[in-house]
KOLMARNU-988732 format. One record per residue (C-alpha): y, z, x; residue number from 1. Coordinates in pm, 1 decimal, padded with zeros to 6 digits, m for minus. Example, Ala and Ser with C-alpha at 12.3 -4.5 7.8 and 13.67 -1.06 7.14 Angstrom:
<pt <m00450.0 00780.0 01230.0> 1>
<pt <m00106.0 00714.0 01367.0> 2>
This chain:
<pt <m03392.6 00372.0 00182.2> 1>
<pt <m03474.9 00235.3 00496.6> 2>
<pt <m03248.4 00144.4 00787.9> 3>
<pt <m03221.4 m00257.2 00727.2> 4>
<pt <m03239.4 m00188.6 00331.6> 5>
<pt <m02931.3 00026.7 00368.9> 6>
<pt <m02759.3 m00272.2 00654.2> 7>
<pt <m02812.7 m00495.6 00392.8> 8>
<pt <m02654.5 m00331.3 00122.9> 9>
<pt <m02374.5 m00248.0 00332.2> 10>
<pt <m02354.0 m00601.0 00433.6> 11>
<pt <m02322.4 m00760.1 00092.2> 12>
<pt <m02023.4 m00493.8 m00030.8> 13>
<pt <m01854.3 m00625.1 00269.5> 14>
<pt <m01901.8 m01004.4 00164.4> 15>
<pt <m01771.5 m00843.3 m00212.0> 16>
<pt <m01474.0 m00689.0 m00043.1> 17>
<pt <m01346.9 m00960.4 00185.9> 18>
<pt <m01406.0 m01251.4 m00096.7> 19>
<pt <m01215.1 m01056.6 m00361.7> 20>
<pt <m00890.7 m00956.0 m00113.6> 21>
<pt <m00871.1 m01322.2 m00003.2> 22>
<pt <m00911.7 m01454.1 m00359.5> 23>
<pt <m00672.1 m01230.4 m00486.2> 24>
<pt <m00849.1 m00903.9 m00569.3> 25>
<pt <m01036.7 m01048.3 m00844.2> 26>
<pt <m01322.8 m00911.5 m00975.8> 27>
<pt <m01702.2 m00985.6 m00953.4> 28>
<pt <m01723.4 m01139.6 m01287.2> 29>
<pt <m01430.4 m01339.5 m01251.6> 30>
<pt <m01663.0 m01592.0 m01045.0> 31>
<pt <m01423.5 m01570.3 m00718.4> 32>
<pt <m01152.0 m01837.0 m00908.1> 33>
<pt <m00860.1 m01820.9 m00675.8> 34>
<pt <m00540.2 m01815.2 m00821.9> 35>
<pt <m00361.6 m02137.2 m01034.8> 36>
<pt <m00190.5 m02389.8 m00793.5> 37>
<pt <00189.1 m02250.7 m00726.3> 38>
<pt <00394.3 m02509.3 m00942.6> 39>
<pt <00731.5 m02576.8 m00702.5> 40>
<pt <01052.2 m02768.0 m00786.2> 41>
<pt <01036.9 m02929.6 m00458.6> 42>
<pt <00736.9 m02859.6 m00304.9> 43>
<pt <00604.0 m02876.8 00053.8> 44>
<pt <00434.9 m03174.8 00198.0> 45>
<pt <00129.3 m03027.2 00205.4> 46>
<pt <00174.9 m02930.0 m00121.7> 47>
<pt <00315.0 m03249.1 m00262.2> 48>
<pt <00043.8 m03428.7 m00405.2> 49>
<pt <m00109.1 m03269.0 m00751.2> 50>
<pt <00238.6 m03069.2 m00817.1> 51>
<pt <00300.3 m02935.2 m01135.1> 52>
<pt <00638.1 m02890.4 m01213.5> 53>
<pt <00778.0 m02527.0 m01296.3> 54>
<pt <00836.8 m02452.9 m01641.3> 55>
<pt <01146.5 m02243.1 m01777.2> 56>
<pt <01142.9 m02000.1 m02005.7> 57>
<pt <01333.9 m01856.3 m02321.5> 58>
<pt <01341.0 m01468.8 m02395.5> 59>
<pt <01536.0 m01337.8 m02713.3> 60>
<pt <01671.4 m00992.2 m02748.9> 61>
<pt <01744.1 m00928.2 m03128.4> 62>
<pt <02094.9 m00736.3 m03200.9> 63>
<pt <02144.9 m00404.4 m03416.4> 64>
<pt <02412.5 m00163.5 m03456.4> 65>
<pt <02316.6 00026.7 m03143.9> 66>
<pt <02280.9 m00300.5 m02898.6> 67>
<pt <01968.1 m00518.3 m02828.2> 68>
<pt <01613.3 m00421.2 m02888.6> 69>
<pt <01323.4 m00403.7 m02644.5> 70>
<pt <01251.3 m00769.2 m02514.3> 71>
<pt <01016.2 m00944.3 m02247.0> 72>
<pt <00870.4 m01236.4 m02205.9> 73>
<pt <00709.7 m01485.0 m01943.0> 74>
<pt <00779.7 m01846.1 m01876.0> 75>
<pt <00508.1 m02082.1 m01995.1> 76>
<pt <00312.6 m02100.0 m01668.3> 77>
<pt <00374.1 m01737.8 m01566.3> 78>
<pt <00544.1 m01736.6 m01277.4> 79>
<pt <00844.2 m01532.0 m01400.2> 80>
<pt <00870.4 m01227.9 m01593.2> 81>
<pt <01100.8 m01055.0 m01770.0> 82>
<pt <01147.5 m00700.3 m01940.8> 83>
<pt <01445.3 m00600.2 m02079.3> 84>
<pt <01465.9 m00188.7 m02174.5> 85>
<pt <01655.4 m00150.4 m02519.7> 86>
<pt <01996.4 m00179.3 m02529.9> 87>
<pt <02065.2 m00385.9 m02254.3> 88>
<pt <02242.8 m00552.2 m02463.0> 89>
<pt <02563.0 m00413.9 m02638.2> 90>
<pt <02635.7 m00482.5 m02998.4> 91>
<pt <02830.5 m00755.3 m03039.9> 92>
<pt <02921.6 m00831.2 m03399.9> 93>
<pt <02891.1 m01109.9 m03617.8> 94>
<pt <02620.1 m01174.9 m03359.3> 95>
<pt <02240.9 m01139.5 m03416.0> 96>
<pt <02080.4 m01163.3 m03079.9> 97>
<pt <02109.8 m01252.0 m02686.0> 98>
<pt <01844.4 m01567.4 m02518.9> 99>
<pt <01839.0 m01515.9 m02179.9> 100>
<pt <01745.6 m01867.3 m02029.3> 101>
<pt <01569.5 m01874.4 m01704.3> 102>
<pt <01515.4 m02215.2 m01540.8> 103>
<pt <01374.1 m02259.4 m01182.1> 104>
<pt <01576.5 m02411.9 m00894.5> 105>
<pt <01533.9 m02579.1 m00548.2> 106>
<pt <01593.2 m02309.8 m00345.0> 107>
<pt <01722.1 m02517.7 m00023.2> 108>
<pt <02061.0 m02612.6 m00300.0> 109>
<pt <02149.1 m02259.6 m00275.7> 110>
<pt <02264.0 m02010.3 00039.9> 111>
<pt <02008.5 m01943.7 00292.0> 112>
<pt <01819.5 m01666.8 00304.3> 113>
<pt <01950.1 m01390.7 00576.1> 114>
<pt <01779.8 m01491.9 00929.2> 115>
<pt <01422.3 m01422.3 00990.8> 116>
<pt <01346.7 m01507.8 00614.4> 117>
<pt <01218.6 m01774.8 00438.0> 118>
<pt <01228.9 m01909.1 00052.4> 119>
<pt <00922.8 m01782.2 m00076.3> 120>
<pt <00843.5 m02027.7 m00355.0> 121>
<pt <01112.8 m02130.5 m00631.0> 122>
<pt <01463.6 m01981.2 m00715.2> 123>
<pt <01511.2 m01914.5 m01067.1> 124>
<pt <01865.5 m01872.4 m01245.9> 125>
<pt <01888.8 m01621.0 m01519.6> 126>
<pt <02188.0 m01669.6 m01806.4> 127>
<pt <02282.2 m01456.1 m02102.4> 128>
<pt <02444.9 m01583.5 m02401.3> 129>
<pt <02535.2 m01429.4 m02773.3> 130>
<pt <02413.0 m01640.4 m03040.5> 131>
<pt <02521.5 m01767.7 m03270.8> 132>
<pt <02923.8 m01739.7 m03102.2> 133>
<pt <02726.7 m01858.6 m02749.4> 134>
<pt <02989.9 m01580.6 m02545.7> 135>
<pt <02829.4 m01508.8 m02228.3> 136>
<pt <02670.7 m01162.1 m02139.3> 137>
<pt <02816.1 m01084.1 m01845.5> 138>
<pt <02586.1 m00760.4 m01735.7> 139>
<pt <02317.4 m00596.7 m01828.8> 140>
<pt <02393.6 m00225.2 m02017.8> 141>
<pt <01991.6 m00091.0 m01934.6> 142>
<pt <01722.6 m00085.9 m01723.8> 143>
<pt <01605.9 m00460.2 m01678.2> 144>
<pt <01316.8 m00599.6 m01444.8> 145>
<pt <01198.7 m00954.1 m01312.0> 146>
<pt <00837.0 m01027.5 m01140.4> 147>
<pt <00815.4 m01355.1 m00943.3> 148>
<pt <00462.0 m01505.5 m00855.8> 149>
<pt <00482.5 m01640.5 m00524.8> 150>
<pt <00274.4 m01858.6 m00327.8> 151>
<pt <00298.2 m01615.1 00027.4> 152>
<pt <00308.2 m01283.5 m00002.1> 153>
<pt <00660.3 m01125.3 m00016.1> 154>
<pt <00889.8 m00939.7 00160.2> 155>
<pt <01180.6 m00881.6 m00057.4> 156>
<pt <01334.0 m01041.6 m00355.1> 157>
<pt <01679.2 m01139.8 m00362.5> 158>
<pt <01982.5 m01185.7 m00562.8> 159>
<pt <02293.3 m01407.0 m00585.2> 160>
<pt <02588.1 m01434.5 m00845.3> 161>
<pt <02665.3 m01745.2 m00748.6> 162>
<pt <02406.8 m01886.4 m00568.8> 163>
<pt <02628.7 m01824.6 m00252.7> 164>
<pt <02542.1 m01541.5 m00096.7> 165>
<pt <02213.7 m01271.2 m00120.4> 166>
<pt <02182.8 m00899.4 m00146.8> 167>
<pt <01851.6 m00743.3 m00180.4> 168>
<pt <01733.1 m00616.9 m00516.5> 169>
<pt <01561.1 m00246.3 m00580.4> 170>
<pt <01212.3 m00275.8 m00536.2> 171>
<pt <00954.4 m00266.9 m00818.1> 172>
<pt <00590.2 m00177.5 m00711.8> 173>
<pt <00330.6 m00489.6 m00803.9> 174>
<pt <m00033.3 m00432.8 m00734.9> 175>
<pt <m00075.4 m00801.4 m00650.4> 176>
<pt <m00013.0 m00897.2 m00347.7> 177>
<pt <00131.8 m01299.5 m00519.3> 178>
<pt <00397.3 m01112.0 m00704.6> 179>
<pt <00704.5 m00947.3 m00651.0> 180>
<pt <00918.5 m00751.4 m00863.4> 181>
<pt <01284.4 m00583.8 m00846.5> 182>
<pt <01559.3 m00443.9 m01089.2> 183>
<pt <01872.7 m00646.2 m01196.0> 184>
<pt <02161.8 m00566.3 m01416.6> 185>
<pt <02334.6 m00940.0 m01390.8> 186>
<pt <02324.3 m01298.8 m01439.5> 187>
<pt <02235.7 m01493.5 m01155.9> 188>
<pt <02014.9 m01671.6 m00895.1> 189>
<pt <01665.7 m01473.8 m00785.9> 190>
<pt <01464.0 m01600.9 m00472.7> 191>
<pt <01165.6 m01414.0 m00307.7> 192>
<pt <01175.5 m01480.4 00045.3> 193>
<pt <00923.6 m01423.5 00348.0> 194>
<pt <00883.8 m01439.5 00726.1> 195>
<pt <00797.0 m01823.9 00767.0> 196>
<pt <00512.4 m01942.3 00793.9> 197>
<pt <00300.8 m02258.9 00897.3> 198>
<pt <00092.6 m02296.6 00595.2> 199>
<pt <m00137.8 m02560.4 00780.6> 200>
<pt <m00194.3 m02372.8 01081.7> 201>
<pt <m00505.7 m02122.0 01082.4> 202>
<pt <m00343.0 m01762.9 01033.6> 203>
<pt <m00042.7 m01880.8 00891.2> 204>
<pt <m00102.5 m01691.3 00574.3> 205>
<pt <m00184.7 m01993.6 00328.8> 206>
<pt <m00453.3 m01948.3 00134.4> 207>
<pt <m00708.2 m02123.9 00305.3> 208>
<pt <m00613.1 m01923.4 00594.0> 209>
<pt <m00635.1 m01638.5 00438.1> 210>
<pt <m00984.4 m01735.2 00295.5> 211>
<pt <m01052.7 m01807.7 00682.5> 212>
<pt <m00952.5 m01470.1 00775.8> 213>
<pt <m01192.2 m01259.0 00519.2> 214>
<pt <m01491.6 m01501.2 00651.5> 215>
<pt <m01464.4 m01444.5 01015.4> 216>
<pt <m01413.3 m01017.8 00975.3> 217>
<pt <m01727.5 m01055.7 00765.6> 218>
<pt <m01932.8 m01252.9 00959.1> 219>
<pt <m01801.7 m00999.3 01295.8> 220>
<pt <m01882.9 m00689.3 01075.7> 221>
<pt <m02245.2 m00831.5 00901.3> 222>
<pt <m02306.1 m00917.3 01312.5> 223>
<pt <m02258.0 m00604.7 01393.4> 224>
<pt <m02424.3 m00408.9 01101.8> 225>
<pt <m02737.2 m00636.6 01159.0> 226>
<pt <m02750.7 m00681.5 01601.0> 227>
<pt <m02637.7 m00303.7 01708.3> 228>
<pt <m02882.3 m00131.4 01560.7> 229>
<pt <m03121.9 m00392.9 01740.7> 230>
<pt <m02961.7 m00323.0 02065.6> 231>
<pt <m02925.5 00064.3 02052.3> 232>
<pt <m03330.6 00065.5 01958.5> 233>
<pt <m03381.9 m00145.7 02282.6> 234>
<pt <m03169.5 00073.8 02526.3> 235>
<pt <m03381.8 00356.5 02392.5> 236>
<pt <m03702.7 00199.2 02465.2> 237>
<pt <m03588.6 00118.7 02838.8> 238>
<pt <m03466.8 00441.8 02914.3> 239>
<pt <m03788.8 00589.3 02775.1> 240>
């Protein structure tokens, strides 16, 4: 392979790479769609017109004699997850199951986040209830988990009993970088939150800024895989 067959090739992985981080890691086939609009209960100007408005979500965990079985589930839109390990749930006779509501919430009607942190995206309140005898579940026996999509990459994910005041949750590893996951065991508010940013301002870690980003280290590498080469062939031809 010769040298500007071998530039080239290097040139056009680069353009792969750089167009698949800022669109999210997705892959060649996927045609470079960027990731759905973030739906917000109260969005941000710049965000305001074309809002969809968060959906909530409904996950049942059916009851036996040992506790609750195995249960997950997603709100319609996907921006929360939930996975519940079996028997997070104790038995609770004449009862046949727990719903665990989860609706989002505006996260500026709740505590702020601790300083140097932003609301990253929506709040969303988790409840448990018996059914039928509608008793509240007050904790969570097992293992349970919650992913957030968020529209800014995130720093931690939080947690609040009552909506007053935050304590950081255990962290769950997501490989994408517009989720974030952590480990609960109670009923209450969750909230991502983020150093702020200015998402009109070039570099302020939007996505069009990051879309900005990936072009101009590609176009500096692609210059420099295509004009060094040039140069270096030049000095050796003067000093010859």
């Amino acid at each position: 392979m010769t040298g500007a067959r071998l530039r080239r090739g290097l040139a056009l992985a680069l353009v792969y790479v750089a167009l698949a981080a800022a669109y999210n890691a997705r892959p060649l086939f996927d045609g470079f769609a960027p990731p759905a609009p973030y739906r917000w209960v109260s969005p941000p100007p710049e965000f305001r017109a074309g809002n969809v408005v968060p959906q909530p979500a409904t996950v049942e965990a059916p009851l036996g004699p040992s506790g609750s079985a195995q249960a997950g589930g997603s709100s319609g839109d996907g921006q929360v997850i939930l996975s519940f390990a079996a028997g997070a749930f104790p038995a609770q006779p004449p009862d046949t199951k727990v719903v665990v509501q989860v609706a989002p919430v505006d996260p500026a009607t709740l505590a702020p986040p601790p300083a140097g942190l932003a609301a990253d995206g929506n709040a969303y309140r988790l409840q448990f209830a018996y059914e039928p005898s509608k008793s509240p579940a007050a904790a969570v026996a097992a293992p349970a988990d919650i992913f957030l999509v968020v529209p800014e990459p995130a720093q931690s994910l939080l947690f609040s009993a009552d909506g007053q005041a935050w304590e950081v949750l255990p962290f769950r590893p997501v490989p994408d970088l517009h989720q974030i996951g952590g480990a609960f065991d109670r009923p209450g508010y969750f909230l991502a939150v983020a150093p702020p940013v200015d998402r009109l301002r070039p570099g302020g870690g939007g996505e069009a800024a990051g879309v900005l980003r990936a072009v101009a280290a590609i176009a500096a590498l692609v210059l420099a895989l295509w004009f060094l080469p040039v140069g270096a062939r030049r000095l050796r031809g003067r000093g010859a």
